[in-house]
N, C-alpha and C positions, 0 to 999 in steps of 0.2 A: 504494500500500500504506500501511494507517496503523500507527503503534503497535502500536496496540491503547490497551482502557483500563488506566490505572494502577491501579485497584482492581479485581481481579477475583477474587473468592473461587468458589477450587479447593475438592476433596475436601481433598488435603494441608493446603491454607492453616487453614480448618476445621478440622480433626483439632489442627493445629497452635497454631490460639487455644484451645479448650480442653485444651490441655494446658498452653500458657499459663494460662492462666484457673485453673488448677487450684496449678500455680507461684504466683501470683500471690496465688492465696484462701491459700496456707500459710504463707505468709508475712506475711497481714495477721492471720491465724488466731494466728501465733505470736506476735506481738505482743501480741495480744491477751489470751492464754493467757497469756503470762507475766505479766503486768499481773495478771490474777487470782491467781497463785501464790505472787506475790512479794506483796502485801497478805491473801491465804490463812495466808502461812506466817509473817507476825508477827502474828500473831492466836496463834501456837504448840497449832496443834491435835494430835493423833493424827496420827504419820507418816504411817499407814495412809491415812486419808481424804485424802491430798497425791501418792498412786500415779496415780491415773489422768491429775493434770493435770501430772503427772511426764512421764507415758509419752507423753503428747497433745504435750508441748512439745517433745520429740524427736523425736517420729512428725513433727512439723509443721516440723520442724528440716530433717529428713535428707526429707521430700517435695517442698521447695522446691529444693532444685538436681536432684533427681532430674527431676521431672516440667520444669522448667526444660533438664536435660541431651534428656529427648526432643524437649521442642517443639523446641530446634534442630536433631537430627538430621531430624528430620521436613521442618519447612518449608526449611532449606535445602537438601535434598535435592534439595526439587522445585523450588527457586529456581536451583539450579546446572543442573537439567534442562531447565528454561524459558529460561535463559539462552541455553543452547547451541543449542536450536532456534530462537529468535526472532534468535538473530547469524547463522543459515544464510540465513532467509528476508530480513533487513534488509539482510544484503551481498551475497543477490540480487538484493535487489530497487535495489542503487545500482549494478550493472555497468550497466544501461541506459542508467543517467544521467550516468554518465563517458564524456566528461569537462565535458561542456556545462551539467549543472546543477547544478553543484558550487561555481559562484562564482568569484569570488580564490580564494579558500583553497587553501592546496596540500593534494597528499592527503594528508600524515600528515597534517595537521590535519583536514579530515574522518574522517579515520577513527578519528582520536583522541576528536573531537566525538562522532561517533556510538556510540564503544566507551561511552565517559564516560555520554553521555545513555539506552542504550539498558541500562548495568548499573544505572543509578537508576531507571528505568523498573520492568524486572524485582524489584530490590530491596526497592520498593515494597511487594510481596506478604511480604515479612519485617520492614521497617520500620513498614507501614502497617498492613494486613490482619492481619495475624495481633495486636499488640500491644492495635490496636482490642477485637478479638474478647477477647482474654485481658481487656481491662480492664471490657468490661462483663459478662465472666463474673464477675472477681473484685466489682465494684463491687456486682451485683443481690446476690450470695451473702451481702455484709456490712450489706449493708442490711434484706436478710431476718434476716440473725442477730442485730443492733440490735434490731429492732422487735419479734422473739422475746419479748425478755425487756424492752422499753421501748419502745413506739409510740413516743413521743415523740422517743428518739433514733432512730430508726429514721428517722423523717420525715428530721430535721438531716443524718442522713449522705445521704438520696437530695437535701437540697439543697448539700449539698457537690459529691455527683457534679454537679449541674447548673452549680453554679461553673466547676467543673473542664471541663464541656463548653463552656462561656462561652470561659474560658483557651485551651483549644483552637479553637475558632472565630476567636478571635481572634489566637494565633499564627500559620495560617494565612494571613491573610487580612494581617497584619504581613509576613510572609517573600515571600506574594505579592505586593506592592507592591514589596516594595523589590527581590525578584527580578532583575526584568530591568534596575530601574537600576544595579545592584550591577555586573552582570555587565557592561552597558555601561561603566560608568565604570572597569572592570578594564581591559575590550581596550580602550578608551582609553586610559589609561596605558599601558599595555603597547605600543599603536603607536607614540605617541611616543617614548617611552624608548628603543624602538629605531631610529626614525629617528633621533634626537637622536645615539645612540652607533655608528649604522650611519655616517653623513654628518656624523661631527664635523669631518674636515680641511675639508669644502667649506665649511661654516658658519663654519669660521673663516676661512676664503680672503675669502669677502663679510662678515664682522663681522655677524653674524648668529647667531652663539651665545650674546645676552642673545635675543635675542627666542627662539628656540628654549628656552632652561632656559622663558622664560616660561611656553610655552606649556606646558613637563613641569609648572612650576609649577601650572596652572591644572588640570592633568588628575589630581594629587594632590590637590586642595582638593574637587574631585569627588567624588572616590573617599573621601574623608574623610568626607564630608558624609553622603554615601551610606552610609556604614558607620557614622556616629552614630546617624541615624533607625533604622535596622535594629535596634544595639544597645540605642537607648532604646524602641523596642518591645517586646525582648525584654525587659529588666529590666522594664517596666511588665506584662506577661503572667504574669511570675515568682512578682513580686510581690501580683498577685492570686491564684494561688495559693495564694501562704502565708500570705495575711491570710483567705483562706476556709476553710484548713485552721484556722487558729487561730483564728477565730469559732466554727466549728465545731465544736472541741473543749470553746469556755467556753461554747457552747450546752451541748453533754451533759452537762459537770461540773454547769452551774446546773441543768438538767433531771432529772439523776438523785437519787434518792431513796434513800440508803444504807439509810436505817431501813425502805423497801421492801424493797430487794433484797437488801440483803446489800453489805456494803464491799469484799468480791472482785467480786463482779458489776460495783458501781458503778467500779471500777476498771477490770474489762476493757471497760464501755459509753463510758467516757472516750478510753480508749485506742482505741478502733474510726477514729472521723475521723484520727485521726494518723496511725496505718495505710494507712488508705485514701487519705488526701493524701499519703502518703510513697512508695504504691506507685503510683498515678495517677498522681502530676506528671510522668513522666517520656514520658507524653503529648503534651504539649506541643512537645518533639522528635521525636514521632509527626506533628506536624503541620505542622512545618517542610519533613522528609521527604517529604509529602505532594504540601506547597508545589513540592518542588525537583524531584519527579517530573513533577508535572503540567507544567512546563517544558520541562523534558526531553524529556517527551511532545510538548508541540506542536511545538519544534525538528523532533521529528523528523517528526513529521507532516508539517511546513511543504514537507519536503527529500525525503521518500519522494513526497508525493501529487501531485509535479509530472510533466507528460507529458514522455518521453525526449524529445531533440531530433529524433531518428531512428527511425523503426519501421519493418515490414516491411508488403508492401501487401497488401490483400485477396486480389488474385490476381498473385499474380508471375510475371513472365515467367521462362522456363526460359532457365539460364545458355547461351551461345554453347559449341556440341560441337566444331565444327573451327574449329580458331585457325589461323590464317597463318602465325603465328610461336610462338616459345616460350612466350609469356602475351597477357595481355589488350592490347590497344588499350586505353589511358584518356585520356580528352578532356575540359579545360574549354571551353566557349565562353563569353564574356562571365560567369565566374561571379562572384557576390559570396558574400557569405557575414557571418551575424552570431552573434554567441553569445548573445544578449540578446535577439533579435529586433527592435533600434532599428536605430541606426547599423552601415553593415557594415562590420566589421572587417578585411574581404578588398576590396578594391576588383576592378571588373569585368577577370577575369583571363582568357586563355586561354594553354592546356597542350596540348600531344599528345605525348603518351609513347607512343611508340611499344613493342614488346617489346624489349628488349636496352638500351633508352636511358640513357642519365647523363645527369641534369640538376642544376646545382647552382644554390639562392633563395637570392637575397643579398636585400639589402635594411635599412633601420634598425631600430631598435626600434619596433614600433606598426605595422608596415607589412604586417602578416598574415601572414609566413611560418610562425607557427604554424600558425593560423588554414588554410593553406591545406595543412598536411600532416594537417590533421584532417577535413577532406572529401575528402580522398585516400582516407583512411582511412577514413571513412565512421561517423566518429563525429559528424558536421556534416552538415547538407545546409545547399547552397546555398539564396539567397535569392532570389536572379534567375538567367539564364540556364542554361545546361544542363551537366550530369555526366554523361555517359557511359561505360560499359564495354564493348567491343566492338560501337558503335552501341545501347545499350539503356541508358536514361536509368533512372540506380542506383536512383530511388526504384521503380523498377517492378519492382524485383530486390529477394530477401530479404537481410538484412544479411548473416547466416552467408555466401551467398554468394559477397556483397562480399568478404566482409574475409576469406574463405577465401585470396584472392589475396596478400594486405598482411601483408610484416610489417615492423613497427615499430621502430626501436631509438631511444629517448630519449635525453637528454644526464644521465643518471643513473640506467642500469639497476639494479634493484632485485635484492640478492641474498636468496638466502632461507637462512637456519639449515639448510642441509644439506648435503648432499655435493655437491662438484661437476657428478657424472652428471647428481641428481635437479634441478639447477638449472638444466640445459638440458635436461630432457625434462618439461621443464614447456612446450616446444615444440613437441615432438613425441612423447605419452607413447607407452610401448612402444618408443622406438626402441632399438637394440642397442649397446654397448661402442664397436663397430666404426665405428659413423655420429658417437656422441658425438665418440670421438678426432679424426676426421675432419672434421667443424665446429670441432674446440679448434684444428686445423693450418688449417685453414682461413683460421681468423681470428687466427692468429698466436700461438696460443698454446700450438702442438707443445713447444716448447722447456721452456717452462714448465712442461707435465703432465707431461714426464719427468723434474724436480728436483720434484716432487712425493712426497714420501715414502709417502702412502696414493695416490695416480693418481688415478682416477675416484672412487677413495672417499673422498679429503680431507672433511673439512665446512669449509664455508664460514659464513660471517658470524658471528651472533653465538654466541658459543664457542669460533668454529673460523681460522680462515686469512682474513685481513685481502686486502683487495684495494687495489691502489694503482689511481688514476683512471684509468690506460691498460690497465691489466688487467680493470674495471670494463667500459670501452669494450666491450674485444673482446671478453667474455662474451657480450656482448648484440648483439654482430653472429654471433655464434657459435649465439646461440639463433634468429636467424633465418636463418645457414644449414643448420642439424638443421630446421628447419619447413618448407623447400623450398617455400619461396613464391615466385613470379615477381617479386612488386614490392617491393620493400625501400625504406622511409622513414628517414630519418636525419635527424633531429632533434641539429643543434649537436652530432655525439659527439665533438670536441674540445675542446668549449668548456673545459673545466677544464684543458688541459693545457698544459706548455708546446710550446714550437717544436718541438724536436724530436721531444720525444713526438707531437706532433697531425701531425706529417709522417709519421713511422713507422706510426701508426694508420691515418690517411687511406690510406697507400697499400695498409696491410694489409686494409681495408676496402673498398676498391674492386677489389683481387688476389679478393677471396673472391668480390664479386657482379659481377663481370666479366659473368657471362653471366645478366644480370637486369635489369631496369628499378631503377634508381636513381633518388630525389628527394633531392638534399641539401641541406639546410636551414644554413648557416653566415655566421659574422660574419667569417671566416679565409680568407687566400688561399691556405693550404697547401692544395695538391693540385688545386686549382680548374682548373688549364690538361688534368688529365687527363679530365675531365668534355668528356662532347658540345656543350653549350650552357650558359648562364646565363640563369635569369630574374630578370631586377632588378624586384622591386614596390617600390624605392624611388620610383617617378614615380605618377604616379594618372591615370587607371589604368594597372594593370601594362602594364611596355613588354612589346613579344615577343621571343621569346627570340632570341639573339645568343650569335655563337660569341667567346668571351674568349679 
């Protein structure tokens, strides 16, 4: 899925720049009008013959925020309506790709990236398009009304405009440049800084905290450097602006012929360029805008148009109808597994989970036990050897399928802004009162829902009722026993806690899926001995499993 383009003129956007456009002409209009008025009226004519450019300079007064108040009711109308559809389609189109094409980055930070890039995208149509449109309505209207009464200035203001699209071409093409170094030499700094201030005890353990400021030192000089050339770009685009607004106007003054036209006249033709460079310039932030969109854009291009790790196949085989046991048979043989597609991150492992089994991965850092609770999961396929579900190797099976079986609990279940009920039937929507309470006891948290002053209706997260990290746990073993899935994955749900809480949990955690295929994922001995077996992938390849 891409983008889409950053410029893209709608009906609204349209409607929107000549309304602008119209904003923009009364404004250079009044400028203009008062220039005549005010050289009009020390001339001390007949009040009378001073009414209409009375009533003009009002009229032109009160149609600039007026026709200004529409064009924004307009375009962001349909900017905030664009917005909400292309977030539906864009955060559909990254379920596929979670979690294998997502990078490092953890996911608030994609999703932060992409909320960021995807409102400057859309915004575009309000910063770019529409302003565009307004300035070459306002700029042709003032050039026509110049050359009305003076060819000659008339010419001078359509070469201002040409300045001004100079200016603009070239802020552009300034912001584009220094763009992506900017924003490099930001997460640059920003990653050291925080390793610097994550790992200061080590650093100072080995003396190694001069080299370390070093290096923050070096990633600020960057980032200095980077923000100079940016800003001496922009002062240099500024400032051809205002030297072309100001040529421009001692063109008109030299150009005008008072004893032609009249000393009001030649007054409001003087005053036209000043107008028009005072209401133009701000263009130039039109094209910065432009710059930051089209960024934006490609990020996300880069990050939507890549193929899921995993898809569904041409013809899938139909899932296994009578099982032996409670759930599925799931077997590795020999499997690897890579997130990159280089090096596998899963060394050649074999599994048989059988239905009812506990199995607990230990193992170091690096040594795939994520890695191998996500082709469990079937958000990974293996690289070599085989994945099987009840004999029927999972790529030959649709995913829905797959992961009908699997549910998941990470080592930071996510809570959402709402009531408690709606936080677990986000597992199992429609289930009832009865099944909710019954997953909260389940997983240990009967006690708790009855010191709950609203029960099922408390809110939860932000506004509502704070979770402490063993509370957090057992939500999220609670939402996969409301999903009545066979396999339950447990990804480290103790890591954050201490002893006795991750004893307490552990056991409440294995109380609840007793009667389920368990895979538990942990760096912790608590509860390890009540587990059928252990897989250690600390050795390469994975050793097989062995009762601890």
């Amino acid at each position: 899925m891409s983008a889409g383009p950053v410029v893209r003129p709608t009906r609204a956007t349209v409607l929107g720049g000549l309304l602008g456009g119209a904003a923009t002409s009364a404004g250079i209009a009044l400028t203009a009008t008062s220039g005549w008025l005010i050289v009009r009226a020390s001339e001390r004519p007949v009040i009378l013959t001073l009414l209409a450019a009375i009533v003009a300079v009002r009229a032109f007064g009160m149609a600039r925020p007026f026709f200004r108040y529409l064009e924004r009711v307009v375009s962001h109308d349909a900017a905030l309506a664009d917005l909400a559809d292309r977030r539906s389609s864009v955060y559909a189109a990254l379920v596929p790709l979670t979690p294998a094409r997502l990078g490092r980055r953890s996911r608030s930070q994609v999703l932060t990236g992409v909320v960021d890039d995807l409102t400057d995208v859309v915004e575009a149509q309000v910063r770019v398009t529409v302003p565009v449109l307004s300035s070459a309505v306002a700029g042709v209207l003032a050039a026509g009304l110049a050359a009305w009464f003076a060819p000659a200035v008339g010419l001078v203001v359509t070469g201002l405009l040409l300045v001004l699209a100079l200016g603009c071409v070239l802020a552009w093409r300034v912001e584009s440049r220094s763009r992506d170094e900017l924003l490099a030499a930001r997460a640059e700094t920003a990653r050291i800084g925080d390793l610097v201030a994550r790992q200061a005890g080590e650093l100072r353990a080995i003396g190694a905290q001069d080299v370390a400021l070093g290096w923050l030192e070096e990633a600020h000089d960057a980032l200095r450097r980077a923000v100079r050339r940016q800003s001496r770009g922009r002062a240099g685009v500024a400032a051809l602006v205002l030297l072309g607004t100001a040529a421009a106007t001692v063109a008109a003054a030299w150009l005008v012929d008072p004893a032609a036209v009249g000393a009001p006249v030649a007054a409001l033709l003087v005053l036209v360029p000043v107008a028009v460079g005072e209401a133009l310039a701000p263009l130039v932030d039109t094209m910065r805008a432009l710059a930051r969109a089209q960024g934006s854009s490609a990020r996300l291009d880069a990050l939507l148009d890549q193929r899921p790790a995993v898809h569904d196949p041409e013809h899938p085989a139909a899932a296994a109808v009578d099982r032996p046991g409670d759930g599925p048979r799931v077997r590795l043989e020999g499997a690897s597994a890579s997130w990159t597609g280089g090096a596998d991150q899963l060394a050649p492992t074999d599994l048989d989970l059988v239905p009812g089994r506990h199995v607990a991965v230990v193992g170091p850092n690096g040594s795939g036990k994520s890695t191998l609770l996500a082709v469990l999961a079937r958000t990974l396929d293996v690289s070599r050897g085989r994945h099987t579900v009840d004999g029927t190797d999972v790529r030959d099976r649709t995913l829905a399928g797959v992961r009908a079986d699997v549910a998941v609990v990470d080592d930071e279940p996510h809570v959402f802004a709402t009531t408690l009920a709606e936080n677990l039937r986000l597992a199992r929507p429609g289930a009832d009162d009865d099944a909710v309470r019954a997953a909260l006891g389940l997983a240990g948290l009967g006690g708790w829902l009855e010191g709950l002053p609203d029960g099922l209706g408390t809110r939860l997260g932000t506004g509502g009722r704070g979770l402490s990290g063993g509370e957090r746990t057992r939500l999220g073993v609670a939402r996969a026993v409301l999903a009545d899935r066979p396999v339950v994955l447990l990804d480290e749900p103790a890591a954050h806690l201490d002893h006795p809480t991750a004893t307490a949990v552990l056991d409440d955690v294995l109380d609840a899926t007793r009667d389920r295929s368990v895979v538990l994922v942990s760096h912790r001995a608590e509860a390890i001995d009540r587990l059928d077996a252990v897989l250690d992938l600390g050795d390469r390849p994975a050793s097989p499993l062995t009762k601890e």
